[in-house]
Each structure stands twice: as structure tokens, then as C-alpha cells.
PDB file of N, CA, C and O in Angstrom:
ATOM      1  N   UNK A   1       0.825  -1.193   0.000  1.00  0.00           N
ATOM      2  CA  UNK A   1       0.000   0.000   0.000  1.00  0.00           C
ATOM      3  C   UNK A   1       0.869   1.256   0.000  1.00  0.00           C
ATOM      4  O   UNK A   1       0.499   2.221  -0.669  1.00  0.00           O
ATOM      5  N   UNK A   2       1.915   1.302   0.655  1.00  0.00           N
ATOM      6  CA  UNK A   2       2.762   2.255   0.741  1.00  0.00           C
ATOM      7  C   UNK A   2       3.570   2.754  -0.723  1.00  0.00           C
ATOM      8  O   UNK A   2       3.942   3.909  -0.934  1.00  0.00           O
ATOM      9  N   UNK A   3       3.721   1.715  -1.568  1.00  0.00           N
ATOM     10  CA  UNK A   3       4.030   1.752  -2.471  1.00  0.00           C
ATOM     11  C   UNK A   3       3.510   2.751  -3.631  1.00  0.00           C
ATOM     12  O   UNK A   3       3.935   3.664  -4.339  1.00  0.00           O
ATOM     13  N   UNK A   4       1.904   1.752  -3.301  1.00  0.00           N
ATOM     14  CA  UNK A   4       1.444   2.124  -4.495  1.00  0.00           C
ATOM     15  C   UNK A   4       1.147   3.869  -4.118  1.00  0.00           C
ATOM     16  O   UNK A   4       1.477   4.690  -4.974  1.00  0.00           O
ATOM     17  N   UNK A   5       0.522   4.345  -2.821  1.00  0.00           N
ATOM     18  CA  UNK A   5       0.408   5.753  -2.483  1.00  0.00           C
ATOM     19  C   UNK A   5       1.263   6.399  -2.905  1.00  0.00           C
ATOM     20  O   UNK A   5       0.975   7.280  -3.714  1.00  0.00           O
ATOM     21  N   UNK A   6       2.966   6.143  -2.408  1.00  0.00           N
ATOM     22  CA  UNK A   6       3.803   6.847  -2.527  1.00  0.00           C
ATOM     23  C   UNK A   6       4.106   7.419  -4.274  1.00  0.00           C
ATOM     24  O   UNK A   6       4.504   8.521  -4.651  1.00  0.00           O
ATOM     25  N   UNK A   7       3.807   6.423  -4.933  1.00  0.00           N
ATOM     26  CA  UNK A   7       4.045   6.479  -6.555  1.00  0.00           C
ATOM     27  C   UNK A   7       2.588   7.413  -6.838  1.00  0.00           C
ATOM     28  O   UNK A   7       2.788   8.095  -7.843  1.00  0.00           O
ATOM     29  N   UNK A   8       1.747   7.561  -6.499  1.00  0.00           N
ATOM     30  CA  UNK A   8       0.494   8.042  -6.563  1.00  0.00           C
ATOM     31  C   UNK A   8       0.397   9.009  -6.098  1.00  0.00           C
ATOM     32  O   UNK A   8      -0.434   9.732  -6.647  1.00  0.00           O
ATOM     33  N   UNK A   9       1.152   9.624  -4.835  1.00  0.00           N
ATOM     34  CA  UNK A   9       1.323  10.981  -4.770  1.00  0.00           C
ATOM     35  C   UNK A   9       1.946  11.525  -5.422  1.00  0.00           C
ATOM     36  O   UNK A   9       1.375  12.611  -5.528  1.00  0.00           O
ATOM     37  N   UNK A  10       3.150  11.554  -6.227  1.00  0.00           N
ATOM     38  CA  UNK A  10       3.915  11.857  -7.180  1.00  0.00           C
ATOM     39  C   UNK A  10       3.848  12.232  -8.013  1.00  0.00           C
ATOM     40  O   UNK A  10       4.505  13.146  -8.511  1.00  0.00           O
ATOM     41  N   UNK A  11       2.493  11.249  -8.685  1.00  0.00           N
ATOM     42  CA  UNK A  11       1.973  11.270 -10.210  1.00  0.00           C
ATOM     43  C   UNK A  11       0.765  12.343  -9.961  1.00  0.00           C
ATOM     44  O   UNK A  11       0.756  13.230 -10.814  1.00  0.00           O
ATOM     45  N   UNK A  12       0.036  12.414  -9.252  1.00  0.00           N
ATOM     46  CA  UNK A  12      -1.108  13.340  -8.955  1.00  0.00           C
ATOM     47  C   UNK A  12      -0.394  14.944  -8.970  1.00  0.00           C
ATOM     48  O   UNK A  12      -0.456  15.838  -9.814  1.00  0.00           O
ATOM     49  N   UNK A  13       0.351  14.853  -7.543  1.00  0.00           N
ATOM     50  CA  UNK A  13       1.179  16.307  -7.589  1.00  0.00           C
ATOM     51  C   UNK A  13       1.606  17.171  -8.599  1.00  0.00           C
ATOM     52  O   UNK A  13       1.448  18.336  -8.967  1.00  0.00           O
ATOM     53  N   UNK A  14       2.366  15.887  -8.987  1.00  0.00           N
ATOM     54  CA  UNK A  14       3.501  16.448 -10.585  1.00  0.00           C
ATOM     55  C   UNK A  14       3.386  16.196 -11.522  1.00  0.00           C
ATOM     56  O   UNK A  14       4.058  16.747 -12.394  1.00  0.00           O
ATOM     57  N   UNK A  15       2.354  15.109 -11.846  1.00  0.00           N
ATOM     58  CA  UNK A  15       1.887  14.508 -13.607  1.00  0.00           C
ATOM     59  C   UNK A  15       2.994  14.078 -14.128  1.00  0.00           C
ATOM     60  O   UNK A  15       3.094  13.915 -15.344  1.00  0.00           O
ATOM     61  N   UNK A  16       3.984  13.832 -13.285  1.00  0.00           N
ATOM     62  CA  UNK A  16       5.400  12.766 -13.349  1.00  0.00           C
ATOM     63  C   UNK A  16       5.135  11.271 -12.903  1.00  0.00           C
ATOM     64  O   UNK A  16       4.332  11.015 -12.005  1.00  0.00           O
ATOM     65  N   UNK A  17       5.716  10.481 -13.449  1.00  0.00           N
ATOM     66  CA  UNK A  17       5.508   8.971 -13.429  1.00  0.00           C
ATOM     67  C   UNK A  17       7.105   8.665 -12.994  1.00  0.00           C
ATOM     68  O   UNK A  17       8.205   8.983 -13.444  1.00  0.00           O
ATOM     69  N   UNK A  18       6.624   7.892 -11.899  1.00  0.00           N
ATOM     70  CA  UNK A  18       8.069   7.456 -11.091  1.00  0.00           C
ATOM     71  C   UNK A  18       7.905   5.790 -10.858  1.00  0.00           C
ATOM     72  O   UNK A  18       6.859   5.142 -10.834  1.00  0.00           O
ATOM     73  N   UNK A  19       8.853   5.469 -10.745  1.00  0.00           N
ATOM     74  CA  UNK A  19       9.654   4.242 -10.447  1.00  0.00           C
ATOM     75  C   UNK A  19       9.940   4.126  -8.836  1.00  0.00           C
ATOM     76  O   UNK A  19      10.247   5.174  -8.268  1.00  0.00           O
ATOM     77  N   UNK A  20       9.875   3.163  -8.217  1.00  0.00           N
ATOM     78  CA  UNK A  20      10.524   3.356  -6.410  1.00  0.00           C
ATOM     79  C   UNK A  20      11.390   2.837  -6.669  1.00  0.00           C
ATOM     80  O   UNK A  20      11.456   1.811  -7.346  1.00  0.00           O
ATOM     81  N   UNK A  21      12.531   3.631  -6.025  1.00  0.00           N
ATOM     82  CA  UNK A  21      14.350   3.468  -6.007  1.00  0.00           C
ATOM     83  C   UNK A  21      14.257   2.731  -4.454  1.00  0.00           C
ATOM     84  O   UNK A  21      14.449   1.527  -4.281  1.00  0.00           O
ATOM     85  N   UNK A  22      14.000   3.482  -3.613  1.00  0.00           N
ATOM     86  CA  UNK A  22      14.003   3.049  -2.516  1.00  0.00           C
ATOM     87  C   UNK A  22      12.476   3.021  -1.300  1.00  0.00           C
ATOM     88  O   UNK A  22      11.623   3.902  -1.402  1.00  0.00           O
ATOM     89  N   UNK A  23      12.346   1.853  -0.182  1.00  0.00           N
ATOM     90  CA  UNK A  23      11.472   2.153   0.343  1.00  0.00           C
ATOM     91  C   UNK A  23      11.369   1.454   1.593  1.00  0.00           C
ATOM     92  O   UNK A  23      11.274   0.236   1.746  1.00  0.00           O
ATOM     93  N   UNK A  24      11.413   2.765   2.879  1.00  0.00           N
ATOM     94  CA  UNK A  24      11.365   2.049   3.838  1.00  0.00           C
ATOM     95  C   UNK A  24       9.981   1.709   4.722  1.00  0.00           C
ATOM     96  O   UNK A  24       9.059   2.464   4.413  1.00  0.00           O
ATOM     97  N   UNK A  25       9.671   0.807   5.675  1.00  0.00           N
ATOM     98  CA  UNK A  25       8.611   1.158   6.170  1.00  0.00           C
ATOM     99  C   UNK A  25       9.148   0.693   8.108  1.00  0.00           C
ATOM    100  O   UNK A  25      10.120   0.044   8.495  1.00  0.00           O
ATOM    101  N   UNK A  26       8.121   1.308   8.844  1.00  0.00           N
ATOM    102  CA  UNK A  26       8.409   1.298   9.981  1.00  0.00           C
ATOM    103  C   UNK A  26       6.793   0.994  10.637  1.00  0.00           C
ATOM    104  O   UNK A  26       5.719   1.545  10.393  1.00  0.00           O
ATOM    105  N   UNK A  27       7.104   0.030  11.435  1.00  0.00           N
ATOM    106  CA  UNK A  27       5.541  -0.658  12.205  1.00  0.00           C
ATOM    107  C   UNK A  27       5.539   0.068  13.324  1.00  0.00           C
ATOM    108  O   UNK A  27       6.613  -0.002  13.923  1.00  0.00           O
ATOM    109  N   UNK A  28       4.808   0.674  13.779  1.00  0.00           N
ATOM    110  CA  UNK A  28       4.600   1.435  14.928  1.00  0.00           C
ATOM    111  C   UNK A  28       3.636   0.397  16.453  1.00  0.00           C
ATOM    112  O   UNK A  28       3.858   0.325  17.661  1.00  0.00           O
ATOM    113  N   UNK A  29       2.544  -0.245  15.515  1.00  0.00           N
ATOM    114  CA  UNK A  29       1.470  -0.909  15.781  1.00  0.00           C
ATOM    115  C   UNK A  29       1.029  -1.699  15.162  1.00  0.00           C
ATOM    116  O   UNK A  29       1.012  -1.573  13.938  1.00  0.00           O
ATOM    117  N   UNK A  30       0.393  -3.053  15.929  1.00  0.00           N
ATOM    118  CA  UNK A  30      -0.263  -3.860  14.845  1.00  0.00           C
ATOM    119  C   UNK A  30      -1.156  -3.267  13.836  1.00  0.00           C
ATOM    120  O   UNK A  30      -1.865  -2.277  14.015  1.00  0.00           O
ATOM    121  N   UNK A  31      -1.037  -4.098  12.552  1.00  0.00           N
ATOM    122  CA  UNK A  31      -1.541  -3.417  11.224  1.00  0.00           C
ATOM    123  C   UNK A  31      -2.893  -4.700  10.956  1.00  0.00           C
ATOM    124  O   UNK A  31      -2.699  -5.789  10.415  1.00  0.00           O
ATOM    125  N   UNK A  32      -4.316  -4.168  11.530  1.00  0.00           N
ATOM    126  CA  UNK A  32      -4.654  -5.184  10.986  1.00  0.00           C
ATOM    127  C   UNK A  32      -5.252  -5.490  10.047  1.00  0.00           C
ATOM    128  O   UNK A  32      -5.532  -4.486   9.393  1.00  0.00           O
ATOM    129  N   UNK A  33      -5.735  -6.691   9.466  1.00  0.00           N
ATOM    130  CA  UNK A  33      -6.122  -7.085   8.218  1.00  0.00           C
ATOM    131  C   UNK A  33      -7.648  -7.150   8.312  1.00  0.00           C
ATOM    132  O   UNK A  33      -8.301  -7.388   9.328  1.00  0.00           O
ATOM    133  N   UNK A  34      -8.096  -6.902   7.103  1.00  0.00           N
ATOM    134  CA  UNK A  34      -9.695  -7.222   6.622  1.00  0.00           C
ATOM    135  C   UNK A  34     -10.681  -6.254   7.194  1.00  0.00           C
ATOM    136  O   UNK A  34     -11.737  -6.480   7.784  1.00  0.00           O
ATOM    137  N   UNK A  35     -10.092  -5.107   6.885  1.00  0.00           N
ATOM    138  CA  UNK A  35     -10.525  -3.565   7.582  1.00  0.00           C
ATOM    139  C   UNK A  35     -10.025  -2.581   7.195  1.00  0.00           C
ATOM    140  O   UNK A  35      -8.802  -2.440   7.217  1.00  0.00           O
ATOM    141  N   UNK A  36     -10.761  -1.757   6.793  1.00  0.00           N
ATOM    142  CA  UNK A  36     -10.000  -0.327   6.168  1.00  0.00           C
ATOM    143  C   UNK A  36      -8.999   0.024   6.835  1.00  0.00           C
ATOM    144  O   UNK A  36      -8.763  -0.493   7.927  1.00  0.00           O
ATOM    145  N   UNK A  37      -8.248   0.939   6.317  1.00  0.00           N
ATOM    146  CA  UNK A  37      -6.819   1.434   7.132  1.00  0.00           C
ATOM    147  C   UNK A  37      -6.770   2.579   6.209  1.00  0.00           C
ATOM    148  O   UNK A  37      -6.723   2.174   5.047  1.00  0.00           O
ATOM    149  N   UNK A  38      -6.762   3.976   6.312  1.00  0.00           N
ATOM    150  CA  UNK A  38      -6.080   4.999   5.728  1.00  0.00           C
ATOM    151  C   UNK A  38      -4.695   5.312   5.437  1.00  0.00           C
ATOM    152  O   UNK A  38      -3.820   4.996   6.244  1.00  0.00           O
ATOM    153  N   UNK A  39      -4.406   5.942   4.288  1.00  0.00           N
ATOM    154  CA  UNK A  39      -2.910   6.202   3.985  1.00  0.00           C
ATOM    155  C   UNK A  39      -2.684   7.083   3.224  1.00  0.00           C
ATOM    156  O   UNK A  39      -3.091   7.099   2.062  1.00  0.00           O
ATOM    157  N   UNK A  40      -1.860   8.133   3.866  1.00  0.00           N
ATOM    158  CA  UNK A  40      -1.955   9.252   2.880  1.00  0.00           C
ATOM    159  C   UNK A  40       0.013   9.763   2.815  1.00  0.00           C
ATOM    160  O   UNK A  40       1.102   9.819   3.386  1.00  0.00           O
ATOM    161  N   UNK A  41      -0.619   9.956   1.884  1.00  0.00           N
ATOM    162  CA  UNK A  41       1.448  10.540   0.905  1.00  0.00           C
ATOM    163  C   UNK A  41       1.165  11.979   0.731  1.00  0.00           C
ATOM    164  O   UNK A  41       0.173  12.572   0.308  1.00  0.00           O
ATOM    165  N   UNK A  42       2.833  12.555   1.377  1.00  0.00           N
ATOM    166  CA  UNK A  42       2.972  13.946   0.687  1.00  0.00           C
ATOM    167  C   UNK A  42       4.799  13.988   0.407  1.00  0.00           C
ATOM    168  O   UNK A  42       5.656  13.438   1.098  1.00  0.00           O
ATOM    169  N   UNK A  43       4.970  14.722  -0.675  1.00  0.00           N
ATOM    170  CA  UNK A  43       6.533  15.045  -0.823  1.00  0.00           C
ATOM    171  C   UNK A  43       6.784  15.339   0.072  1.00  0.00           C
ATOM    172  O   UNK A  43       5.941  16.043   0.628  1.00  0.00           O
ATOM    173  N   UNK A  44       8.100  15.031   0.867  1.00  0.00           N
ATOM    174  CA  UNK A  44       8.856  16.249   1.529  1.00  0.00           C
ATOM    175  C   UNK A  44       9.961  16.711   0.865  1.00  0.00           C
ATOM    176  O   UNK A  44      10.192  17.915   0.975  1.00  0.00           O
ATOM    177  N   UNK A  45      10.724  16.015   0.179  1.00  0.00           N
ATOM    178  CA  UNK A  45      11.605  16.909  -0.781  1.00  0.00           C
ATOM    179  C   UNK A  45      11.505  16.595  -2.467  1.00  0.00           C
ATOM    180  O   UNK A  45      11.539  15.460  -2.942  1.00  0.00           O
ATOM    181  N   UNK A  46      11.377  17.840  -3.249  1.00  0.00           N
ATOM    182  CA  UNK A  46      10.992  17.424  -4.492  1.00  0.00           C
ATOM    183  C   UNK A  46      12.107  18.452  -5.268  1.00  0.00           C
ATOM    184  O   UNK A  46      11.828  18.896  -6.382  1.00  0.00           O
ATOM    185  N   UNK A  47      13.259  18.762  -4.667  1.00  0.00           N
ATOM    186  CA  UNK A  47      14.347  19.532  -4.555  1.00  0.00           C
ATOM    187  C   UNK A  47      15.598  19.145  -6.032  1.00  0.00           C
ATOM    188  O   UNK A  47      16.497  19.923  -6.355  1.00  0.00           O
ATOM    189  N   UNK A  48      15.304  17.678  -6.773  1.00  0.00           N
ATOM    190  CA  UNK A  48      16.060  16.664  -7.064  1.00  0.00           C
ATOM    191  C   UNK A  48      15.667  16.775  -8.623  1.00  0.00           C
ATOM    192  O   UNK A  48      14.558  17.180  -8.968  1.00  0.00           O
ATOM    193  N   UNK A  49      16.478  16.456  -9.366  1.00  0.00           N
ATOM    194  CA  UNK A  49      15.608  16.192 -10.762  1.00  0.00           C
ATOM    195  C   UNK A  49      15.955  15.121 -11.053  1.00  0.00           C
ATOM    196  O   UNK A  49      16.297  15.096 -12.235  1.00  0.00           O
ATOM    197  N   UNK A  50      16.130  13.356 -10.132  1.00  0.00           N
ATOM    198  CA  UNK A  50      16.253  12.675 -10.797  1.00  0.00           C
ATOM    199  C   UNK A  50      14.823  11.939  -9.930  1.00  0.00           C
ATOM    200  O   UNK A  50      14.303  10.863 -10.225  1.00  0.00           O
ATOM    201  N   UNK A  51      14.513  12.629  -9.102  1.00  0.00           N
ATOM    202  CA  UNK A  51      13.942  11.794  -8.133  1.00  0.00           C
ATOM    203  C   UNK A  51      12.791  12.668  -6.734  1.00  0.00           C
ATOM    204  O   UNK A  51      12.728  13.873  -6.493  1.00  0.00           O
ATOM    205  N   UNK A  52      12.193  11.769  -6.197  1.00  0.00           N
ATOM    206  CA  UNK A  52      10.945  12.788  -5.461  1.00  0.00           C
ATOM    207  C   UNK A  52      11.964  11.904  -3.749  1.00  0.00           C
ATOM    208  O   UNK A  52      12.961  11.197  -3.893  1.00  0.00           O
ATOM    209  N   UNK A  53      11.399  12.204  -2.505  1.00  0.00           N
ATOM    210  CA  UNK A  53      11.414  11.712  -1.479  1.00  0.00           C
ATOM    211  C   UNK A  53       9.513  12.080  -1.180  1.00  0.00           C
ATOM    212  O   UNK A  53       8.935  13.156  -1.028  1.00  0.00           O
ATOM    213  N   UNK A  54       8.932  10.500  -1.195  1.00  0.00           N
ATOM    214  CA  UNK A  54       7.863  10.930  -0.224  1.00  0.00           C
ATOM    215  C   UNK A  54       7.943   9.972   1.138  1.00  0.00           C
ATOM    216  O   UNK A  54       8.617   8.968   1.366  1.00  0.00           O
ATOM    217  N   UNK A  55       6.810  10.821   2.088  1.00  0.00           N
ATOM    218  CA  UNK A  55       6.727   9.763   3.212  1.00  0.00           C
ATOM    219  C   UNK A  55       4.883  10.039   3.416  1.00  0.00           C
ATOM    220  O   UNK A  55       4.094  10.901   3.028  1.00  0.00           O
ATOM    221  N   UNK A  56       4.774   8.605   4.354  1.00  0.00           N
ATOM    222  CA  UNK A  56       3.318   8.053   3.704  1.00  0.00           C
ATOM    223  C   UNK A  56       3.237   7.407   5.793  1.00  0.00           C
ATOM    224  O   UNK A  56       4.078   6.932   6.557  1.00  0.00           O
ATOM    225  N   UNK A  57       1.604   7.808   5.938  1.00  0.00           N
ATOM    226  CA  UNK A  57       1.445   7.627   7.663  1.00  0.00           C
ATOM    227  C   UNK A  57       0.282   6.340   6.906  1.00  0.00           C
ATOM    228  O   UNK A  57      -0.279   6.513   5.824  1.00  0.00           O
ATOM    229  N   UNK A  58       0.119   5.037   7.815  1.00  0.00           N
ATOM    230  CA  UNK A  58      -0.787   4.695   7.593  1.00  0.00           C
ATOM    231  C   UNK A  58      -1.915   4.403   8.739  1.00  0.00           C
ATOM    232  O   UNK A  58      -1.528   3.690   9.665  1.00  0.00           O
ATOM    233  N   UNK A  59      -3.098   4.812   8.781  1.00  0.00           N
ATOM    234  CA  UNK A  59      -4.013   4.914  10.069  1.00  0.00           C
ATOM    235  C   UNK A  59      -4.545   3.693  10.405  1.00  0.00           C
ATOM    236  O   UNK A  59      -4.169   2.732   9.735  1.00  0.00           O
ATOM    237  N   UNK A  60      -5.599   3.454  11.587  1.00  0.00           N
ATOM    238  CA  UNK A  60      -6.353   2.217  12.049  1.00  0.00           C
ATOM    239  C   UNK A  60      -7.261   3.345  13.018  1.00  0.00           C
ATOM    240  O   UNK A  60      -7.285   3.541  14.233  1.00  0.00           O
ATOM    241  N   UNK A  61      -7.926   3.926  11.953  1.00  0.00           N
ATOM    242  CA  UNK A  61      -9.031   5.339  12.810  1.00  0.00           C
ATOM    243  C   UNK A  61      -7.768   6.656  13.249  1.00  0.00           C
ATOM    244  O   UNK A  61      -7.168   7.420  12.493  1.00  0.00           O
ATOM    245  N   UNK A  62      -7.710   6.544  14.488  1.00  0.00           N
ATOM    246  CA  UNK A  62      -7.151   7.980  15.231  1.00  0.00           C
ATOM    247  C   UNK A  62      -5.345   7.248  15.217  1.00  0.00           C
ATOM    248  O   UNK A  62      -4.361   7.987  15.240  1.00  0.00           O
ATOM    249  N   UNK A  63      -5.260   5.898  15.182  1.00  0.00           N
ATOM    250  CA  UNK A  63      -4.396   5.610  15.753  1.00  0.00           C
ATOM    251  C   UNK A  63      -3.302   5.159  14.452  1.00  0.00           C
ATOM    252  O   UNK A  63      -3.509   4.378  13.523  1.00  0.00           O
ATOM    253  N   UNK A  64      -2.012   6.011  14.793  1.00  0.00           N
ATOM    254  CA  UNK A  64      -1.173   5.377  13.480  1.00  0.00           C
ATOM    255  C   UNK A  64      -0.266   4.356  14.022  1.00  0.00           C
ATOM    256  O   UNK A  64       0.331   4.239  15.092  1.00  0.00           O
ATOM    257  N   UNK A  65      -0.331   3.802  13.177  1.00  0.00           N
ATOM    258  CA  UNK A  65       0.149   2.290  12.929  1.00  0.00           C
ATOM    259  C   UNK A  65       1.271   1.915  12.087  1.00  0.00           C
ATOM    260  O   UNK A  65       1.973   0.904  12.099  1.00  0.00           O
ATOM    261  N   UNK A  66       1.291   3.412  11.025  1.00  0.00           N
ATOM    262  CA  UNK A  66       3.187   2.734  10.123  1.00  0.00           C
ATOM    263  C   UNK A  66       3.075   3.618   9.289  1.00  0.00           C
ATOM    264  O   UNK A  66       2.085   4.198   8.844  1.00  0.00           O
ATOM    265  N   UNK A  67       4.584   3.741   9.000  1.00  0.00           N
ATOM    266  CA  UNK A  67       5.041   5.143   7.950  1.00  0.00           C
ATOM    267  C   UNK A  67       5.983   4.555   7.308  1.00  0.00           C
ATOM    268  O   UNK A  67       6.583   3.538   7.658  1.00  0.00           O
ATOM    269  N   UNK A  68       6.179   5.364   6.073  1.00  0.00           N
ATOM    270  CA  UNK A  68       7.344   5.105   5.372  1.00  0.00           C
ATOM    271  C   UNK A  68       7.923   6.205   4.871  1.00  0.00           C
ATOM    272  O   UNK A  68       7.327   7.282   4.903  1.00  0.00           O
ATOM    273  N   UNK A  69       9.297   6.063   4.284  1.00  0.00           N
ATOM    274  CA  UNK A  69       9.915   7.395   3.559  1.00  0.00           C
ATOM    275  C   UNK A  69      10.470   6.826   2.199  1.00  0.00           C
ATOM    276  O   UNK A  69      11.124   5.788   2.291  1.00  0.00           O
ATOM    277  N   UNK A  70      10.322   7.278   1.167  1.00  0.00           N
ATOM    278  CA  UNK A  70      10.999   6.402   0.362  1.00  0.00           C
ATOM    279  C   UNK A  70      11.885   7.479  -0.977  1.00  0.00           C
ATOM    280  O   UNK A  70      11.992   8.678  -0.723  1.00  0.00           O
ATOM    281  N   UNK A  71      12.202   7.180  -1.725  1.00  0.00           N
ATOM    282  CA  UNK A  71      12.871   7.970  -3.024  1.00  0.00           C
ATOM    283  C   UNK A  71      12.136   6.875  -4.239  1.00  0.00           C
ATOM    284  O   UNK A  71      12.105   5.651  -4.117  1.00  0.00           O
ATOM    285  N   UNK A  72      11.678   7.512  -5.191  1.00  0.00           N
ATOM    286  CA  UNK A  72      10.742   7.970  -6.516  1.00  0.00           C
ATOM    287  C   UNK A  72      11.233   8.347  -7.554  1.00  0.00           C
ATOM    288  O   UNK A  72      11.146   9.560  -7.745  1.00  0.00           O
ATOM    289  N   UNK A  73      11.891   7.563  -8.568  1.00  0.00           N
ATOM    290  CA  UNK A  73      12.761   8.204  -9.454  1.00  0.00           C
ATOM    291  C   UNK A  73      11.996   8.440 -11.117  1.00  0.00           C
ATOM    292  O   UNK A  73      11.523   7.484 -11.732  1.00  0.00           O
ATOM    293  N   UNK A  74      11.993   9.390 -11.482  1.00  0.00           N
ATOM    294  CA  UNK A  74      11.283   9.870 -12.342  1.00  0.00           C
ATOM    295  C   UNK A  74      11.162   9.271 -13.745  1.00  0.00           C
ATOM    296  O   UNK A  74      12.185   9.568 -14.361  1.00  0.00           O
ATOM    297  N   UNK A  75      10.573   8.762 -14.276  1.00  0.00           N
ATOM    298  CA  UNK A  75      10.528   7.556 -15.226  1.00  0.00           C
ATOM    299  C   UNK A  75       9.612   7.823 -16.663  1.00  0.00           C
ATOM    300  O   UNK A  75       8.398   7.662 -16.782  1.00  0.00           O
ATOM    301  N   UNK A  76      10.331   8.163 -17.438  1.00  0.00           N
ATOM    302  CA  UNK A  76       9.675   8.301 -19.168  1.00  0.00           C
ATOM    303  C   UNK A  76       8.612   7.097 -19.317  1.00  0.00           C
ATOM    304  O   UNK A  76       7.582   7.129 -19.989  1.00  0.00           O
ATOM    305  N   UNK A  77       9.058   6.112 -18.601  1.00  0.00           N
ATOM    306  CA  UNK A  77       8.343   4.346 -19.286  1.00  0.00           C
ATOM    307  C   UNK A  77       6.934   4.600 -18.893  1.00  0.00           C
ATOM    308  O   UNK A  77       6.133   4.237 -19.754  1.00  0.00           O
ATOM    309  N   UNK A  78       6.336   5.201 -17.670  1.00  0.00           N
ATOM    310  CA  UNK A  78       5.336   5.679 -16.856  1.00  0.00           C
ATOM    311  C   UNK A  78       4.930   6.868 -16.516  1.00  0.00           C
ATOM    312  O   UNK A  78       4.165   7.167 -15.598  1.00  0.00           O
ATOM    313  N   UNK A  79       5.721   7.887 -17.657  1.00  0.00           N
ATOM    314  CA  UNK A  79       4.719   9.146 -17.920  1.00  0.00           C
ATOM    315  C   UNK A  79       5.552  10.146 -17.911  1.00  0.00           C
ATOM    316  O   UNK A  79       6.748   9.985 -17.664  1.00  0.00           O
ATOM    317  N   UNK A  80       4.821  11.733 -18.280  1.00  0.00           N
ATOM    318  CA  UNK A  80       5.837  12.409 -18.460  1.00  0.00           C
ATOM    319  C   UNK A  80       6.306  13.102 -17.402  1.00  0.00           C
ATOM    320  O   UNK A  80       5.668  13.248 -16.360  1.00  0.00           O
ATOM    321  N   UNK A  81       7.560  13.608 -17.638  1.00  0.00           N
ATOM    322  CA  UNK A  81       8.233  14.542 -16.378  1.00  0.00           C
ATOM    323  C   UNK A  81       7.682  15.847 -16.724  1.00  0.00           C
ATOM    324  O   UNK A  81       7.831  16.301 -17.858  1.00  0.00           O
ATOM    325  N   UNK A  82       6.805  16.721 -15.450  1.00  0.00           N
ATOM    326  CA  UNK A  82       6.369  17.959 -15.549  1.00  0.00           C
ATOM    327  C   UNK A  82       7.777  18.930 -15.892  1.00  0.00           C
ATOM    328  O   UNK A  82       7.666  20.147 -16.038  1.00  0.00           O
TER     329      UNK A  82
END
């Protein structure tokens, strides 16, 4: 899920199509299954022209449960670079 957000904030923001170079994630709390869970992506550095950094919280209601930070590298194969 983190994945796909993180590539999805990217492409929404910037109408750039990225690739994940890198991606970490960190469990805070059990994550559980067969139940919605929210997840939302924003850049924090978009400073780069080969590449984005986003990081992505994922919820269980009020309570977060796991984040990630990852690098997004900007990719012709999957759309254009703004």
C-alpha cells in the first residue's frame, strides 16, 4: 500500500511517473487485516531532478500504525516529467 500511495502521490502532484528506487517502512502498531486502514502521501523533498522523497502515515481510525519514507525516481516508461 505504501508503495502504491507513494508512486500516486507523485503522479497526482507532478503529472510525473516514477519508479521506487528506494522504500522504507516502519511498524509502529499492529496493522490489521480485513478492515480499512487509511494512507496518505505527501513530498517532503521534491528539490532533485532525478527523483521525489515521499513519506506516507498509515491509520487504524485515530491511531497510526506505520510510515514510510521512500525515493521515486522519475521515469519516461510511466509518464511524463512535468
Amino acid at each position: 500500500m505504501f508503495d502504491e500511495v507513494s508512486c500516486g502521490t507523485v503522479f497526482f502532484l507532478t503529472q510525473s511517473g516514477v519508479v521506487t528506487g528506494e522504500l522504507t517502512v516502519r511498524y509502529l502498531a499492529p496493522c490489521p487485516v480485513e478492515q480499512e486502514l487509511l494512507v496518505r502521501g505527501h513530498i517532503v523533498d521534491a528539490t532533485h531532478d532525478k527523483y521525489a522523497v515521499v513519506e506516507c502515515e498509515m491509520h487504524d481510525g485515530d491511531k497510526l500504525v506505520a510510515k514510510s519514507i521512500g525515493k521515486f525516481f522519475y521515469s519516461k516508461l510511466v509518464g511524463p516529467k512535468s
